[in-house]
N, C-alpha and C positions, 0 to 999 in steps of 0.2 A: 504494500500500500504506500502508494507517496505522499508524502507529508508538501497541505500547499504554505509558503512561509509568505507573511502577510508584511505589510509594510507598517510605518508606525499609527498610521492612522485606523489600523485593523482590518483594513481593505486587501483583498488578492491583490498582487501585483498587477500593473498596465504594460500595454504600451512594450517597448523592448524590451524592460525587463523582466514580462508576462513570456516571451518568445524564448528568455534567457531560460527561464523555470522547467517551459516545457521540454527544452532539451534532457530536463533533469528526469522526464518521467519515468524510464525504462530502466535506469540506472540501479544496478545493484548495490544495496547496503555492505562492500566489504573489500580489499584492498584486490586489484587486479592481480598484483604479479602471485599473489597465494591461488587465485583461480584458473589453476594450471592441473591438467588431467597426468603429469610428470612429477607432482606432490610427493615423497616418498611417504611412506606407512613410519608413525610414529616408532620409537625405540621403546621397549617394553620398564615400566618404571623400576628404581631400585627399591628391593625386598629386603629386609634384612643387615649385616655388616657388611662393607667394602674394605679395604686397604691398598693403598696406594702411596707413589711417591708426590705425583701431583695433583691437588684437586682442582679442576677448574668449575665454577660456576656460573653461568648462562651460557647458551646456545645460541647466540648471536654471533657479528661480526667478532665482538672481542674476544669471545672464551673460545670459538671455533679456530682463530688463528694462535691464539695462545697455545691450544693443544696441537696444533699441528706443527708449531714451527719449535714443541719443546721436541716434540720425535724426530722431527729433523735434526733439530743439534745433541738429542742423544737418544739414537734410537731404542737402547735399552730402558729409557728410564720407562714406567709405567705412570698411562695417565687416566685420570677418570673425570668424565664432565656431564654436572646434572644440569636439566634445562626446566625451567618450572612451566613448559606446558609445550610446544613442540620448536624446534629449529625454525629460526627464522619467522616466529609467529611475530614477535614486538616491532621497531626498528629496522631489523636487517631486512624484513619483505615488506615494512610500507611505506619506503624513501623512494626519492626519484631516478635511483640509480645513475646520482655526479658521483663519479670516485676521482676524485680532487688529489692534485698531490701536493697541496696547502696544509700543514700542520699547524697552522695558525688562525683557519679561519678569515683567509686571503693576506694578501700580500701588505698592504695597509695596517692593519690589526699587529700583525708581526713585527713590521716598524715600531710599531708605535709601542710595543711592551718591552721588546729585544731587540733594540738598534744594534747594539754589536753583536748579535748572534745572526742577523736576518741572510746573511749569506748563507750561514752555514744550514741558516735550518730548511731554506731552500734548496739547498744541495739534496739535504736529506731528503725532503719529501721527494722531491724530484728519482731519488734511488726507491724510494720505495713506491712511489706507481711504478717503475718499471718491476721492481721484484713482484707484485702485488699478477702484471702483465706476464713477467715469466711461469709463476704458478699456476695461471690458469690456463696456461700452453701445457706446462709438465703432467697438470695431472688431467688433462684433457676436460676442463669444467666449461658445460656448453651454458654460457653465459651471456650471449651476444655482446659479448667485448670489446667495444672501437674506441680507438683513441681519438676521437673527435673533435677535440678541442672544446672550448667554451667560450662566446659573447657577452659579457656585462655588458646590459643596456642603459641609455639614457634616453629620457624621456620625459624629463622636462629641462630647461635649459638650466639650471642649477647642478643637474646631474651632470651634463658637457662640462662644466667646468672641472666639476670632481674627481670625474673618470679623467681629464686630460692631465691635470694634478699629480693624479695618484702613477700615470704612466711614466711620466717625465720623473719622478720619483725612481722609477723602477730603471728607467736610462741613466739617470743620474749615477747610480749604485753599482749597473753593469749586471743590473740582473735582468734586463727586460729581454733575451732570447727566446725565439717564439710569439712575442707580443707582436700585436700590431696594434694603431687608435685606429679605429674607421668614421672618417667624415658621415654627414648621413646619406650620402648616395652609394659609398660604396657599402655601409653597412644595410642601407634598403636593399643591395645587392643579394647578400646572405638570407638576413630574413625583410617581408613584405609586411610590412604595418607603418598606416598611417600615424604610430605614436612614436617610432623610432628617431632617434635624432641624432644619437650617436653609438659607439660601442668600440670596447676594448677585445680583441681577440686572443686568447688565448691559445694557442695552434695547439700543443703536444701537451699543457699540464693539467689535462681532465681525459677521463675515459668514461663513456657513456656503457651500462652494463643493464642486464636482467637481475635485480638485488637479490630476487627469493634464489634462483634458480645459483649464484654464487654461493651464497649461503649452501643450500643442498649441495653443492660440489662439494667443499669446504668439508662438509660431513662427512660425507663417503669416501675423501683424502683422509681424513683422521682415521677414520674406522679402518681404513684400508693400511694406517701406520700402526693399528694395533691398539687406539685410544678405546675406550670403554665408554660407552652415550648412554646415559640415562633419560630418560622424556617424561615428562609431567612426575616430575621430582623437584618441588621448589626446596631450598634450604630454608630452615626456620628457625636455626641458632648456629652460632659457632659460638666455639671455647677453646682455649689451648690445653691440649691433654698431653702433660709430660710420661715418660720424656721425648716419645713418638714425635710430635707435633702438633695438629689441631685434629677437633671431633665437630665434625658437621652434621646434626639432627636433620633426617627430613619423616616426611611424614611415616615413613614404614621402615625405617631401616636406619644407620648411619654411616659415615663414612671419614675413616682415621687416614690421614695424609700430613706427609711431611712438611709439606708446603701447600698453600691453596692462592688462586686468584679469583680475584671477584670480579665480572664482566657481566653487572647486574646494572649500571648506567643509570638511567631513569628513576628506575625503582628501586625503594629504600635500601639502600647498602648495610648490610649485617653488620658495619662498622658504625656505631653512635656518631664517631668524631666524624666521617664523612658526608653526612647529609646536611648538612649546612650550609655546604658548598656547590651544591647541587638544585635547582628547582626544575619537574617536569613540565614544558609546555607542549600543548596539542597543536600540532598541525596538519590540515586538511590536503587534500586533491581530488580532482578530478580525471579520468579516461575518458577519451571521446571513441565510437566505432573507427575502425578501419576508414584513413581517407584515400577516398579514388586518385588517381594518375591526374587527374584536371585538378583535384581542390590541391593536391599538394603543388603542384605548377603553380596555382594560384597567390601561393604566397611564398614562393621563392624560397623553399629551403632546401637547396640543392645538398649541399656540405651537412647536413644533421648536425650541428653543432647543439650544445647543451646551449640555454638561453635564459638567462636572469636579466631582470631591472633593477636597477640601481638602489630602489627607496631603501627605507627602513623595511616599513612594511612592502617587502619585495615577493614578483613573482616568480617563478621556476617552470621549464617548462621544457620536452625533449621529445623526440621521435624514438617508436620503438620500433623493432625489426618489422613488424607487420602496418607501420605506419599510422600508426595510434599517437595523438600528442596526450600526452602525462600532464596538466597543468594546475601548479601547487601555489599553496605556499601564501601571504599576504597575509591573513587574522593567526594570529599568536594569541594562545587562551591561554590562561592561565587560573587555575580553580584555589579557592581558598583550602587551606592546610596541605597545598603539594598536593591535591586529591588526584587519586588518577581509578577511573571506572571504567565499567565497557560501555555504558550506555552513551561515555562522551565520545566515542567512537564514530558517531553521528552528529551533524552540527548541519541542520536546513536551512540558517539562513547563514551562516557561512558559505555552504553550496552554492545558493540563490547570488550569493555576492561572487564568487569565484565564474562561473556561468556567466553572468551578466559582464565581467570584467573580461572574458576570453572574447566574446564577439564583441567588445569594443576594440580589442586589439586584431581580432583577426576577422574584420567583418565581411571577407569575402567568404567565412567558412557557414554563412546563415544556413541554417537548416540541420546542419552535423549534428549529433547527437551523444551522450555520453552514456556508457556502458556503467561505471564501475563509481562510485564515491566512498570516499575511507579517510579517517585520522588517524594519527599516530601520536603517540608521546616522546620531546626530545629533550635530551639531558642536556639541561642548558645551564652555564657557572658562567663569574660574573666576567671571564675575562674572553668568554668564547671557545676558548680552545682545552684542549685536555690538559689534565695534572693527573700526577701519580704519587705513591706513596708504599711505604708500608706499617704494616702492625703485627703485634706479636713478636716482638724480638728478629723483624724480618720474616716469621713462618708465613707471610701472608701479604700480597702484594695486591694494587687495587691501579685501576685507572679510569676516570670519569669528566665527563665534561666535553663532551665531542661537540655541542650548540651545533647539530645537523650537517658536521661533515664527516662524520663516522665513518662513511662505506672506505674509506682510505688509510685514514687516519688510525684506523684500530689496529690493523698489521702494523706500523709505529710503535701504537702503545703496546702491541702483545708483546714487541722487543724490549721493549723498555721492563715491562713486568717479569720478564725474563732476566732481562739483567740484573734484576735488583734483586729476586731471587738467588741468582748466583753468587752476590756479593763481590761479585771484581767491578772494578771502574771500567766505563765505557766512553766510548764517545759520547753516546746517548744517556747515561746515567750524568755527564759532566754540564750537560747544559743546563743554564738558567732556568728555561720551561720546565726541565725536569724536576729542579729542586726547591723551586719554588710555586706556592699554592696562591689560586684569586682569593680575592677577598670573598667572607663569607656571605650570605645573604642574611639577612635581619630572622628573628622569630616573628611571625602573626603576632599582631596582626599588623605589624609595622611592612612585614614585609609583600602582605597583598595590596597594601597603601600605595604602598613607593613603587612596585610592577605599574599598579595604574594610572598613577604620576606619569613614570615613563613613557607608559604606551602612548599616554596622549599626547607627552610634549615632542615624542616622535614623531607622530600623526601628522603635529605644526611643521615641524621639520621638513618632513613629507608634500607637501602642501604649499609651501615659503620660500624652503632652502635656508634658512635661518636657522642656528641652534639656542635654545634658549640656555637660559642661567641654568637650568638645574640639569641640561643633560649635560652643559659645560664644568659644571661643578662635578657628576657622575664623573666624565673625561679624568679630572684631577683626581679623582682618590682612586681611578682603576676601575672603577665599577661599571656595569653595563646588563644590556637584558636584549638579546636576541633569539634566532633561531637560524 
């Protein structure tokens, strides 16, 4: 049944955005890339005791490359990972599938926290799309994996200055390889919208993928390295049990490990000190059906390029192998106490807004229809990008805060969680990002206050190009609230 979402006066929608709604009729309540007849069958939960040397917990990007790349650098060691309800159910199958090779949350963001590291941590990322590219060759994961590059768009003339800003920044430094600015004729080249005015391309540091279907790879590379998969096994306690290491309760059974990593992101981390640092925000998408040979000609997306705009509240938006546009991203929720349910899974007049905003951008696509609508929850801290840690004397390594560029960025942190397990110095244990944590966010009710301060003095931003005092002041102490 479709839900009709009403405008503020209590009235059905009119008019365009009556046309935008109806697109929304047909559309399934639940993420495309999960409604795949290639799903594997659940792993049977764990019963009883386990033992092992490394526990890993979630089945996500994060715990999925952690367990593979610890069999990689030793294949003897034994590894066990529970998932509290199946692979790839949270984040890893309902993102837009950018695997960015930004460890900061773009290039700007980076600057501006680690001026003296922003070379190097571009190198980094830069190695790890390609590592990230080698593994899904090696272990043959059919992903629809193209290195496609990415467009930042601009769209209103405040954004042109930004984006032109931010490039010449990146020339400046001798990191801009790969970059292009495009005027807006050549970037109306790429993509066809009357809102485009400008864009930065990014040629080689994004790869456009299938999220769920990675993820499922990912899997059956562990299992095939000899990792142990538990499914619909959430942990419900840890505690360190000497002199073994830690004892992780789950519902039926536990499990004794030398070492554990958390790759629980979002959702409350079994660590107290870590949630603080962490708020879930939901955000939505849209799938449209399969576009014919003429509508994609229509609007000129020859190169598939992954495609954002600029704002704050920015949108997201890609072609898939079957010529489907994915189009995300724009309303950031955020529910009072961190709440995170299934029911917000659904958001209609988030929908009704995201719809109404795709045929303003692509109004040649009038009549296309969307298949599929879904939200997701992203682990969002105040500086954007992941931190890492440990606890227990070391037994227990953690890494959170990916603010929506995760598909990438998690092989990074699973190295990083791995180092720190090890206890030798790394390249990657040596950096600043690494050893240093964002600031925390406030307790409720201070801190649903100040989220909605933000959001709105964004919005101005949005709107103006103007930054007020208080996201200016946000700027100074580090702080910030994205997705």
């Amino acid at each position: 049944m479709t839900t009709v979402t009403r405008n503020r006066t209590g009235s059905p929608p009119s008019g365009r955005a009556a046309v935008a709604v109806r697109a929304l009729a047909d559309a399934r309540p639940g993420p495309f890339w999960l409604d795949d007849p290639g799903r594997p069958a659940p792993e049977p939960a764990l019963t009883g005791d386990e033992h092992t040397d490394l526990l890993v917990i979630g089945g996500g990007y994060s715990g999925l490359w952690t367990a593979l790349l610890a069999k990689e650098r030793d294949p003897g060691r034994d590894v066990v990972l529970i998932e509290a309800k199946e692979t790839a159910w949270a984040a890893s199958g309902r993102n837009g599938g950018f695997c960015a090779a930004s460890l900061t949350h773009g290039f700007l963001n980076g600057l501006a926290r680690w001026p003296g590291e922003i070379g190097r941590l571009e190198a980094l990322g830069r190695a790890n799309l390609d590592a990230i590219e080698a593994a899904v060759a090696r272990y043959g994961i059919d992903c629809d994996f193209q290195r496609t590059g990415e467009i930042d768009l601009a769209t209103r003339p405040h954004q042109v200055a930004a984006l032109r800003e931010g490039y010449g920044e990146a020339v400046r430094l001798g990191l801009a390889d790969g970059l292009d600015f495009l005027e807006q004729d050549a970037v109306r080249a790429e993509i066809d919208s009357p809102q485009v005015l400008a864009g930065v391309w990014d040629r080689t540091g994004v790869a456009l993928l299938n999220p769920a279907r990675l993820a499922w790879g990912l899997k059956r590379a562990a299992q095939a390295a000899g990792v142990r998969i538990h499914e619909h096994t959430p942990a419900t306690a840890l505690s360190v049990r000497e002199p073994y290491g830690v004892a992780v309760r789950t519902p039926y059974g536990r499990v004794f490990a030398r070492h554990a990593v958390l790759g629980t992101n979002a959702f409350p981390s079994l660590l107290r000190r870590v949630r603080p640092y962490v708020v879930p925000v939901w955000d939505y998408a849209l799938m449209t059906e399969p576009l014919s040979e003429e509508r994609l000609a229509a609007i000129g997306w020859h190169n598939r390029q992954g495609l954002a705009d600029s704002a704050n509240h920015f949108h997201y938006f890609r072609l898939t192998a079957d010529r489907r546009i994915l189009w995300g991203g724009y309303d950031v929720v955020y529910h009072y106490g961190s709440r995170i349910r299934a029911e917000d899974e659904q958001r209609p007049e988030t929908f009704a807004r995201l719809a109404q905003h795709f045929f303003a951008f692509f109004p040649q696509l009038a009549g296309v229809r969307f298949t599929h609508r879904w939200g997701g929850v992203i682990d969002t801290c105040s500086r954007f990008s992941p931190f890492f840690g440990t606890a227990h004397g070391g037994r227990v390594a953690y890494a959170a805060g990916y603010t929506g560029l995760g598909v990438g960025a998690t092989r990074f942190g699973a190295e990083v969680m791995l180092d720190l397990l090890d206890g030798g110095g790394t390249e990657r244990t040596a950096l600043e990002m690494v050893r240093s944590k964002p600031l925390p966010f406030p307790p409720e009710p201070v801190r649903w206050a100040g989220i909605a301060a933000m959001q709105w003095a964004m919005s101005r931003e949005d709107a103006t190009g103007r930054r007020n005092l208080l996201l200016r002041t946000m700027d100074r102490l580090g702080l910030g609230f994205d997705s």
